[in-house]
VOLOGU-723993 format. One record per residue (C-alpha): residue in one letter; residue number from 1; y, x, z; chain. Coordinates in steps of 0.2 Angstrom, whole numbers. Example, Ala and Ser with C-alpha at 12.3 -4.5 7.8 and 13.67 -1.06 7.14 Angstrom:
  type  seq     c2     c1     c3  mol
     a    1    -22     62     39    A
     s    2     -5     68     36    A
This chain:
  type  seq     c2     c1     c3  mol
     x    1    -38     38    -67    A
     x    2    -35     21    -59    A
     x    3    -51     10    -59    A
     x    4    -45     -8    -57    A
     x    5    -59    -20    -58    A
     x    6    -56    -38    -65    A
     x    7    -47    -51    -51    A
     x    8    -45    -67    -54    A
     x    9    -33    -79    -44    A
     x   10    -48    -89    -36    A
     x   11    -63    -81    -32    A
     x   12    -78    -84    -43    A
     x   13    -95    -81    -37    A
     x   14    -91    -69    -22    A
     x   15    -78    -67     -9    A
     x   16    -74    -50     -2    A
     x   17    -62    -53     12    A
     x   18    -57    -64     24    A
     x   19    -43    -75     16    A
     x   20    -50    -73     -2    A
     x   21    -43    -91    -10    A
     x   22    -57   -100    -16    A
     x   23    -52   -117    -19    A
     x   24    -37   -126    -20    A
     x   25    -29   -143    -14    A
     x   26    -16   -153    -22    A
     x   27     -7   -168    -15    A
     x   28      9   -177    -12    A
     x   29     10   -172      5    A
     x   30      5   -158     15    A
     x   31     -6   -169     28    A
     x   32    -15   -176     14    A
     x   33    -18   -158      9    A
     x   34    -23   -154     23    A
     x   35    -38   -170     26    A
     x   36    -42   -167      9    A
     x   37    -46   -149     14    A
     x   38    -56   -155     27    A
     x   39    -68   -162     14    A
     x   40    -72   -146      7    A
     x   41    -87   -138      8    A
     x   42    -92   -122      4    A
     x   43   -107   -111      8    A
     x   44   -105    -93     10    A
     x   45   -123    -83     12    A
     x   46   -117    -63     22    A
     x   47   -116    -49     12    A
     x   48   -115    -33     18    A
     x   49    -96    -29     21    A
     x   50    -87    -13     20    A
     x   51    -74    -11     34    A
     x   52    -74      8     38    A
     x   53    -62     17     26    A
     x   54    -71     34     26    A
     x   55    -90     25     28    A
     x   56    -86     14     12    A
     x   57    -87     32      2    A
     x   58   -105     35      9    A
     x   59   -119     35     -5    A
     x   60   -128     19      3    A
     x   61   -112      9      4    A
     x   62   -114     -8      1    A
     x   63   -102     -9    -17    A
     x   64    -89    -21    -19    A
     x   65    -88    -19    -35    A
     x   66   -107    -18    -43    A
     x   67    -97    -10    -61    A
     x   68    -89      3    -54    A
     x   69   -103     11    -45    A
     x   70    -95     17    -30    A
     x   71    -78     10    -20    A
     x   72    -66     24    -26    A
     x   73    -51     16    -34    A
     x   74    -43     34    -39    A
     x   75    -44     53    -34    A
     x   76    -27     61    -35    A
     x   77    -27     79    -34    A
     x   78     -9     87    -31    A
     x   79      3    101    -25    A
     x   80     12    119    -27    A
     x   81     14    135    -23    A
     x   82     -1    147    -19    A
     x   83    -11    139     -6    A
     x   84    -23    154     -6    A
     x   85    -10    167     -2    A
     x   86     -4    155     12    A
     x   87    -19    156     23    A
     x   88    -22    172     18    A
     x   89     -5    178     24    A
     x   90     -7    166     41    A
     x   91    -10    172     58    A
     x   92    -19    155     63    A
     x   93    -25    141     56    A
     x   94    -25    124     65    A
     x   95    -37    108     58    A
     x   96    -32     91     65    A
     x   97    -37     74     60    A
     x   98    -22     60     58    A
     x   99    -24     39     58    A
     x  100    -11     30     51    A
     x  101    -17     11     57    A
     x  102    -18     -2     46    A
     x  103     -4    -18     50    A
     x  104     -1    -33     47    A
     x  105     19    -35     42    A
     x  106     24    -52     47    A
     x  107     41    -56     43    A
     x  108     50    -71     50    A
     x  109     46    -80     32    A
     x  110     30    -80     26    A
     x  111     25    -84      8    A
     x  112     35    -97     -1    A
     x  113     36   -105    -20    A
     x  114     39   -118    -27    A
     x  115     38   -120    -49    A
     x  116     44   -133    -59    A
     x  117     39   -132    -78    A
     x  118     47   -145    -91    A
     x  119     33   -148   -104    A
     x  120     48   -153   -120    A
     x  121     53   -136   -118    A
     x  122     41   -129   -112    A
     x  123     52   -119    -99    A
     x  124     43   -115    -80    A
     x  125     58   -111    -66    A
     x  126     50   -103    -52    A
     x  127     56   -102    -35    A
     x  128     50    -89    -24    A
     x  129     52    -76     -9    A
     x  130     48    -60    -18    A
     x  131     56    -43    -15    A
     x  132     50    -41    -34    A
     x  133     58    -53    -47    A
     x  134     52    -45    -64    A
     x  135     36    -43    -57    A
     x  136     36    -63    -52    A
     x  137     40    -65    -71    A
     x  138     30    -55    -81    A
     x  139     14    -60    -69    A
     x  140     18    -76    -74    A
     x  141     20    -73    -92    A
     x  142      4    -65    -92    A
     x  143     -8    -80    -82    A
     x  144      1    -94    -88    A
     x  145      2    -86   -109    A
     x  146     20    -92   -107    A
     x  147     35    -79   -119    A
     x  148     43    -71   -103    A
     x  149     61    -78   -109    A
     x  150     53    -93   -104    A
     x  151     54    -90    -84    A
     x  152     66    -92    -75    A
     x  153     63    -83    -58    A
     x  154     78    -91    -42    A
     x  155     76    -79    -28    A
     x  156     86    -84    -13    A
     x  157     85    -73      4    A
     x  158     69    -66      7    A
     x  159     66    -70     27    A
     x  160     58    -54     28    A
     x  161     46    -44     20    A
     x  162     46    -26     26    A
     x  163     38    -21      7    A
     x  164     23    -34      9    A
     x  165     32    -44     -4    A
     x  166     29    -33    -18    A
     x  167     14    -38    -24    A
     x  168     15    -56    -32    A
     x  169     -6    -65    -26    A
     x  170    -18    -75    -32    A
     x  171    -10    -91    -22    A
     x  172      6    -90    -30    A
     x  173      0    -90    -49    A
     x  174    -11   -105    -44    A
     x  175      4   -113    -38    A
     x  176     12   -110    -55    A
     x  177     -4   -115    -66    A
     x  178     -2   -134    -57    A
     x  179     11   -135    -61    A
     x  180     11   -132    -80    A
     x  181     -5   -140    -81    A
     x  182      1   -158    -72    A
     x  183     20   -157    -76    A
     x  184     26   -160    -59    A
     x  185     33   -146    -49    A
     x  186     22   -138    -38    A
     x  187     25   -133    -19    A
     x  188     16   -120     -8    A
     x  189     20   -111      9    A
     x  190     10   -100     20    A
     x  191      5   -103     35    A
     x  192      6    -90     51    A
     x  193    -11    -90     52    A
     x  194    -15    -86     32    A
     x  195      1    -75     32    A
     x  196    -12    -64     45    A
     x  197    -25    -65     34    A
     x  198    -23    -64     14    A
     x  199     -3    -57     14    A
     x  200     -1    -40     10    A
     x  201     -4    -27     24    A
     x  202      3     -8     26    A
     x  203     -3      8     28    A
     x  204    -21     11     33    A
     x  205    -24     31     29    A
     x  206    -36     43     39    A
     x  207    -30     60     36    A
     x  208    -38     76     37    A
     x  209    -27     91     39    A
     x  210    -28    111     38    A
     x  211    -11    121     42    A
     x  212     -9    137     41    A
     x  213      5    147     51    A
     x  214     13    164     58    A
     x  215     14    169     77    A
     x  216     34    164     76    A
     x  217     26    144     73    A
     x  218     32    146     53    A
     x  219     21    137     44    A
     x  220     16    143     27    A
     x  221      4    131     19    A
     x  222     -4    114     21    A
     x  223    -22    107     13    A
     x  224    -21     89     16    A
     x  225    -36     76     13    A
     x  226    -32     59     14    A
     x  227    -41     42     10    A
     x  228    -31     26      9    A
     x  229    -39     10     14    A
     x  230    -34     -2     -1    A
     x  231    -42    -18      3    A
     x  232    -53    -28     -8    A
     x  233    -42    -27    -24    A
     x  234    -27    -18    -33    A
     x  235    -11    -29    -32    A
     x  236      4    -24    -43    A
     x  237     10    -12    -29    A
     x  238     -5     -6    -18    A
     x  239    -10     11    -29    A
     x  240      8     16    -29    A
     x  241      9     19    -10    A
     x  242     -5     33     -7    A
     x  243     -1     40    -23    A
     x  244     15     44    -15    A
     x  245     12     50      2    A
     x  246      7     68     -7    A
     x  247     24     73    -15    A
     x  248     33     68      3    A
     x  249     23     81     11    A
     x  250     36     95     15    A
     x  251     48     83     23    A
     x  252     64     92     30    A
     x  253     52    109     30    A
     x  254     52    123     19    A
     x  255     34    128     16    A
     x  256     27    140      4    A
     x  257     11    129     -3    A
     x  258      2    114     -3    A
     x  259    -13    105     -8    A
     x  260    -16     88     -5    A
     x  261    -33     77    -12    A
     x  262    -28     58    -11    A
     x  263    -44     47    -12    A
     x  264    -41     26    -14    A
     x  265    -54     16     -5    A
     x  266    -61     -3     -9    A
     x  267    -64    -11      8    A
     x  268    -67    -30     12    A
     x  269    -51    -32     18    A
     x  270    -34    -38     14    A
     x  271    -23    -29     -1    A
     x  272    -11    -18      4    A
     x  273      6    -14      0    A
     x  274     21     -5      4    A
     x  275     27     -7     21    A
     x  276     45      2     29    A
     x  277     46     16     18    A
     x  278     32     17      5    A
     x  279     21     29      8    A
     x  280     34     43     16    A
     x  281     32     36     35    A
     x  282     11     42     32    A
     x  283     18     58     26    A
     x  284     29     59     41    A
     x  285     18     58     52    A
     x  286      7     70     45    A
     x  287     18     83     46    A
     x  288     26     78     63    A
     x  289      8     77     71    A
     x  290      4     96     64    A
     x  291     22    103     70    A
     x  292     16     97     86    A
     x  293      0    104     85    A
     x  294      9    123     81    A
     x  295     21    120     97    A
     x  296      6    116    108    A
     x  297     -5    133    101    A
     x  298      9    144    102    A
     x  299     16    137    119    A
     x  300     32    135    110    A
     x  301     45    121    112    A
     x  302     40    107     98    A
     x  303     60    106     95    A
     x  304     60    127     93    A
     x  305     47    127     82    A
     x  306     55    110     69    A
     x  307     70    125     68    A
     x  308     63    137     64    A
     x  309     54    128     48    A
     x  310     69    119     43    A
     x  311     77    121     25    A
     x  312     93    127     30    A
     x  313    110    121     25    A
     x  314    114    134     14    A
     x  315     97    131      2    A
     x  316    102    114     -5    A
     x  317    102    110    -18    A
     x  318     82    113    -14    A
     x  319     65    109    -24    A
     x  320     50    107    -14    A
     x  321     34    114    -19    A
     x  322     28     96    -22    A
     x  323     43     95    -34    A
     x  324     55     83    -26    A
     x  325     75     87    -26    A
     x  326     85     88    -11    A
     x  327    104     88    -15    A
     x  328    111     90      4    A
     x  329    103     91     22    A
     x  330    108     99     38    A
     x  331     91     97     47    A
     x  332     97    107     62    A
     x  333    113     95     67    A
     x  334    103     80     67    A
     x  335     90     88     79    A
């Protein structure tokens, strides 16, 4: 199961990234906010840091989390078909290892709210740049103790987001408790350089992959184990990614079995979220990079061999092994 340590909106005690709030400024004006920042002192003494995805598994890892005993968020174990009879049946194997880099999203807007809460009725109207409104509402609800009919969530255009938007942080609930506990509404905007920092990232996988195929390049089976670089906390949306990845596995290719082993990772880095597509571009790339791979041991053209592993027209509707449903497709015009 899913191991989510307590995380509160200001760090207590001990940071684990760079970004991590912990201390915040309010004032009638952003340079006021800002001198006053200026007056803040805080002393940091190093800890160790985790920063390699697969190290951070190691048994001498420095822990982020002391309670949990290890920096494993989840394991999931996944797939179909009979991956045995696949490379049994298999005139070659190939073994290739995949990076999916970890990014920073940067859209045009970065973080933005503003919350206004009326103490006679004890109403909070929130405004923010969230690609997730109920999530925005019910977070709220939850921090503030507030009856969720009591939020009004205003979302106007987003400025961008890419999927980093998702996840609903530590800054923006602080926001929202100022402003209940002073009565006044309560701005906050993201600057470039914390946008950087503390926003959401994407991706961040290392994937270790073992395909199995036939002289003709069809491929029969895949054993795919990934780790997913989390960052230094589960936001509403970060598990949800990874835990994705595995069902998109066979793509627009009709393969016989595959097992997959999906491992979530605590590192002292940003959270992460969904970035342009969730999950499915990593499983892409997966599958692209080992198509490759069989073209360049067979000497075959990488096109030639994409054709010969496509599900073909007439199979649709089509269930993968991993269980997904493919109502149409006709791979072989779009190549």
């Amino acid at each position: 199961g899913l191991r989510k340590p307590e995380r509160r909106p200001l760090a207590v005690g001990r940071v684990r990234y760079v970004g991590d709030p912990v201390a915040v400024v309010l004032a009638e004006s952003l340079y006021a906010a800002m001198d006053a920042r200026d007056l803040v002192e805080v002393e940091y003494e190093p800890l160790p840091a985790v920063v390699d995805l697969e190290g951070a598994l190691d048994p001498g890892a420095p822990l982020l989390y002391d309670e949990l005993g290890s920096n494993s968020a989840f394991t999931q174990e996944s797939g179909g078909g009979d991956i045995q009879a696949a490379f049994e049946n298999a005139d070659h194997v190939v073994r290739l290892r995949v990076v999916n880099q970890r990014l920073a999203p940067g859209s045009l807007e970065s973080r933005a709210c503003m919350f206004d809460f009326d103490p006679s009725s004890g109403e909070l109207s929130a405004w923010v740049s969230s690609q997730a409104v109920y999530r925005v509402r019910d977070t709220l609800a939850k921090f503030l103790g507030l009856d969720r009919n009591r939020i009004r969530v205003h979302n106007a255009e987003v400025g961008g987001a890419f999927g980093a938007k998702n996840n609903f942080l530590g800054e923006e609930i602080v926001a929202a408790l100022l402003a209940v506990k002073f009565g006044r509404p309560v701005k906050w905007i993201e600057s470039r350089s914390e946008n950087f920092q503390a926003q959401s990232q994407g991706r961040g996988q290392v994937n270790y992959i073992e395909a199995a195929f036939q002289d003709d390049g069809k491929l029969l089976g895949l054993r795919v184990r990934s780790f997913a670089d989390l960052g230094a906390f589960l936001a509403s949306a970060t598990a949800m990614v990874p835990s994705r990845t595995p069902s998109m596995l066979c793509g627009p290719y009709q393969l016989q079995a595959i097992e997959s082993k999906m491992v979530g990772v605590f590192t002292n880095k940003a959270t992460t979220a969904p970035y342009r597509g969730a999950g499915r571009p990593e499983a892409t790339y997966i599958l692209e990079r080992t198509m490759d791979r069989i073209a360049h041991e067979l000497a075959l053209d990488p096109a030639e061999v994409r054709r010969r592993n496509f599900i073909s027209p007439q199979s649709f509707p089509y269930t993968t092994v991993t269980g997904l449903q493919y109502d149409s497709g006709n791979y072989q015009a779009a190549l």
